[in-house]
N, C-alpha and C positions, 0 to 999 in steps of 0.2 A: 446168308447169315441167319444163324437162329436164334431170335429175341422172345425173351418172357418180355408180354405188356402188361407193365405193372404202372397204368396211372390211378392216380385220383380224379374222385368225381367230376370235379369242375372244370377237371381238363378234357374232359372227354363232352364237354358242353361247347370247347372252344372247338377242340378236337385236332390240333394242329398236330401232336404227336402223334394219334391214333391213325390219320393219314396220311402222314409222309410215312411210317412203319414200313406198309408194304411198300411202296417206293423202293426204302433201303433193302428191301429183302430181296427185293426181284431187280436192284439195279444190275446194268451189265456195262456200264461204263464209269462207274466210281463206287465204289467201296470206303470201307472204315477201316483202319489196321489198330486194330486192340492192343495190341503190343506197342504202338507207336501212342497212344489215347494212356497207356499208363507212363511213358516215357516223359510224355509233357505234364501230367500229373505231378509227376518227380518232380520238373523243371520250374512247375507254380510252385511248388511247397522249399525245393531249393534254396529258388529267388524270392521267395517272402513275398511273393507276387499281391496286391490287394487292388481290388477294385475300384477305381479312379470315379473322384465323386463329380456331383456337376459343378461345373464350369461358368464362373459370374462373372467374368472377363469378355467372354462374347458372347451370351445369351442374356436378354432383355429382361427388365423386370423393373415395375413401377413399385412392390409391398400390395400391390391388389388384386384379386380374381379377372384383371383386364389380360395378368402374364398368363393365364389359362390359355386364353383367347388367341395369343401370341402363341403360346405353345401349341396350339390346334393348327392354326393356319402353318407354321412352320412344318411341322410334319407331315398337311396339306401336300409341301412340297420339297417332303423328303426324298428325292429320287434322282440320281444318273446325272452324275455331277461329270462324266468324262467326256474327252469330246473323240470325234470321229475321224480316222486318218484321216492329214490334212488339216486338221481344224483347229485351231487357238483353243490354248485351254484357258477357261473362264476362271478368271483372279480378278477379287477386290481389295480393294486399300482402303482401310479405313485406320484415320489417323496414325498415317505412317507406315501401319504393318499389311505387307499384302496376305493375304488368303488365300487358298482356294478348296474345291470340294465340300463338305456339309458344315466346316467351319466359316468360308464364304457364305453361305447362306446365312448362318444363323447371324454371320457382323451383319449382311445385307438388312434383314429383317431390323435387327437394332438401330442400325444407320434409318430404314426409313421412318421407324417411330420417331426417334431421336428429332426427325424434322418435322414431327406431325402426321405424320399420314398414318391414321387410326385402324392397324388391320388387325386389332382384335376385334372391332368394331361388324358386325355381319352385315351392315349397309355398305359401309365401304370396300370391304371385300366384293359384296353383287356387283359393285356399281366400276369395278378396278376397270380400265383399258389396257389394251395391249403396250401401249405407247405409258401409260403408268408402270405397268410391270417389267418394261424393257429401264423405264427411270428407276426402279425398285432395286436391279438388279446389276446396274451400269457395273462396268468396268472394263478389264481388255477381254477379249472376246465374247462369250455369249453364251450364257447358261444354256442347256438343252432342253431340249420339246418346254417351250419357253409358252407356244398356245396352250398343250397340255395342262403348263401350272396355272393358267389364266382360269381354265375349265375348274380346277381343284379350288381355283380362290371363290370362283361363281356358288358353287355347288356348295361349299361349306358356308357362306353368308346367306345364301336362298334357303337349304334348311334348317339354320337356326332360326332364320325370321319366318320360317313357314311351321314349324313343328316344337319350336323350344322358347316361343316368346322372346325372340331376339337375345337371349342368353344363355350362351354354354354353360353356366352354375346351373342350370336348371336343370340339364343333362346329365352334369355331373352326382348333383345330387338322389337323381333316378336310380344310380347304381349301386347305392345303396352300400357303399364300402367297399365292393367288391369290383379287384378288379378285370377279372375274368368276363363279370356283365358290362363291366364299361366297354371293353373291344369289343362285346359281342354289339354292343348299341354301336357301337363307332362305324363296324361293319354294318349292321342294319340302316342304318341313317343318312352314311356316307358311300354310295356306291363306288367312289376311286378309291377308298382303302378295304375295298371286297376283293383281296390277294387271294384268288382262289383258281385253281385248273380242272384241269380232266389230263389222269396217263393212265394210260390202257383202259378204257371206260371208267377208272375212279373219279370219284373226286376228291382232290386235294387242297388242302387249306395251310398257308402260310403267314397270314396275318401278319406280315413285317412291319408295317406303319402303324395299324393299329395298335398291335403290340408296343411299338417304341412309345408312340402315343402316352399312354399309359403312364409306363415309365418315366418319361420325360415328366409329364406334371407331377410326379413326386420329387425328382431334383428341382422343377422351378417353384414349386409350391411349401417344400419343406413341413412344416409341421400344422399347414392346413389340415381341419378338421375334413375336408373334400376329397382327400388325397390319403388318410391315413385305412389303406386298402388290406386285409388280412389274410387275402391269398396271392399276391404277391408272386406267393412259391409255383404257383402252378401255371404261369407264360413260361413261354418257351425262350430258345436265342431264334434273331432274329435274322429272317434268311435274307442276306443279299451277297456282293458279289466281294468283299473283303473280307470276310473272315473266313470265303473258304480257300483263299488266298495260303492266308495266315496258315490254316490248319493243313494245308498242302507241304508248304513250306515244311511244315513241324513232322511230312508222314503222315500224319494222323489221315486224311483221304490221300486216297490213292486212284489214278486217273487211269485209262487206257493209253497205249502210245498212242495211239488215233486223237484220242482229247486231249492230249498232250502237245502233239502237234497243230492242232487246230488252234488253241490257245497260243502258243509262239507266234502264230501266223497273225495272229489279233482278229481272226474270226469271229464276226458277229451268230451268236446263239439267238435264234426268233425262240419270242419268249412263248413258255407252255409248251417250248419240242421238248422231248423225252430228255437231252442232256441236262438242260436246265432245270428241269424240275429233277433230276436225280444230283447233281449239284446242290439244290437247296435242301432237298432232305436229308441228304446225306451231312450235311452244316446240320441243321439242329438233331440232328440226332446225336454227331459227332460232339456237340458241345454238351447233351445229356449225359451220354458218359461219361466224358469230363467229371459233369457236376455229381454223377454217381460215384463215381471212383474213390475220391476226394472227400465224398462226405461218410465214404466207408471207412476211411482215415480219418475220419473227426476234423476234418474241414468243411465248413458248412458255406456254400455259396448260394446266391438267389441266379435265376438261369441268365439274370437281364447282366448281373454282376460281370460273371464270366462273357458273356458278351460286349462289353466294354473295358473289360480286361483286353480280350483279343484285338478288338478293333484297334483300341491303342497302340498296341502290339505292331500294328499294320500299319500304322503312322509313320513307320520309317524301314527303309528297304532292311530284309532279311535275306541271311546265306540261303544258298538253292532256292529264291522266292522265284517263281513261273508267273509271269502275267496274270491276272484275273481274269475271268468269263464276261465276256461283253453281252448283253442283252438290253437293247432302247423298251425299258419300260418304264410306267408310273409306279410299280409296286417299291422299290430299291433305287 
């Protein structure tokens, strides 16, 4: 495939585009179909499609800089909600409505503030146990890599209270509006949201969580002065294992029969082999054009927009939808 790289500066600070690029050009087991990328262009502009705002029904929020706090730890442990053949998938009930996947979490989260348990707080995060976070998390089966999230809860309460004065505002306000330096801090600061590989001796950066990060505290912060960030435009979509689902479904990536088959089969992908990282750059790439296309049509989307466009999209089964790509990791 051959692409003009046409970013702006501060993308090229995060650099997420500028390294999956080659990804997309040298993949040999997923591709973009251009043709199929303007087809669904049509089908957003058709359906009046718009970007679905946040959500105050299950995600938390007291009116203070504590739902920061909340929003950090959540995204902490934004990752790999599915379970593994054989294994109960993890569903909570909270008052009445079951869940499951990153809307279980986020009731989870709310459920355990609701009772008290302060995990905006960075002491209480340090101080969580396993046997807390299994109470956190209750319901029919069992969140995945469940030590993992314990390690993301340690790590985010140990460096706030070692590096930021026991307060994420302090962080936030370092970035100075921007929030292209906020994930890069987020990354710098928090080694479990450093989404980053090696394919074919590159390095490659995906920034998933800290990207959503981001984002997120603008839906839960709203018109905080902490939150009102002026680059915005320059995050990427955020690569995990649903919207390239979505975008399969739609054409728009195109797999080999080999990955094709491997997916029906529910094949686990070790995360950082060559499919998977060509799987995730192929997703933000495939969501750039999107958002280029569309804006050459005088529709104007933010990249995070269209990625919660699609993920919605993926909320409920689609014609020719193929499995998604399994890979146990903390990044997705």
């Amino acid at each position: 495939m051959n692409t003009v790289l046409n970013l702006q500066e501060k993308e090229q600070a995060l650099g997420v585009l500028s390294s999956t690029l080659p990804v997309v050009e040298f993949a040999r087991q997923v591709w973009i179909d251009m043709r199929a990328v303007r087809g669904l262009c049509d089908t957003i502009l058709e359906e009046k499609q718009k970007a679905p705002g946040w959500n105050t029904d299950y995600h938390w929020s007291d009116g203070t800089l504590n739902t920061a706090g909340a929003v950090l730890v959540m995204d902490a442990w934004n990752f790999c909600f599915w379970p593994l053949h054989g294994e109960k998938k993890w569903t909570v009930e909270y008052r009445g409505e079951k869940a499951n996947g990153y809307k279980a979490l986020a009731l989870s989260i709310k459920r355990a503030l609701e009772e008290g348990i302060k995990l905006y707080d960075p002491q209480t995060l340090k101080d969580l146990t396993l046997k807390d976070l299994k109470h956190i998390f209750r319901g029919e089966g069992e969140i995945p890599l469940l030590k993992e999230r314990l390690h993301n809860a340690h790590e985010v309460g140990r460096v706030l209270l070692e590096r930021w004065d026991g307060d994420f505002a302090n962080l936030l306000r370092a970035c100075e509006g921007s929030a292209i330096t906020l994930a890069e801090m987020i990354v710098e600061n928090f080694p479990s949201f450093r989404d980053e590989t090696i394919y074919y001796g590159r390095e490659v950066k995906f920034y998933k969580r800290a990207q959503i990060l981001v984002v997120d505290l603008v839906g839960a912060l709203g018109d905080h002065e902490l939150v009102q960030f002026h680059d915005l435009a320059h995050l990427t979509a955020f690569a995990d294992y649903k919207i390239p689902q979505v975008l399969e479904a739609y054409s728009v990536l195109r797999y080999t029969p080999h990955l094709q088959a491997q997916l029906e089969r529910g094949e686990l992908l070790p995360a950082g082999c060559t499919t998977e990282v060509e799987i995730r750059a192929a997703m933000v790439w495939a969501v750039e054009f999107v958002r280029r296309e569309l804006a050459d049509r005088g529709e104007v989307f933010l990249p995070h927009e269209l990625d919660w466009m699609l993920w919605n999209v993926g909320q409920k089964p689609m014609p020719e939808e193929r499995p998604y790509h399994r890979t146990r990791t903390i990044y997705y």
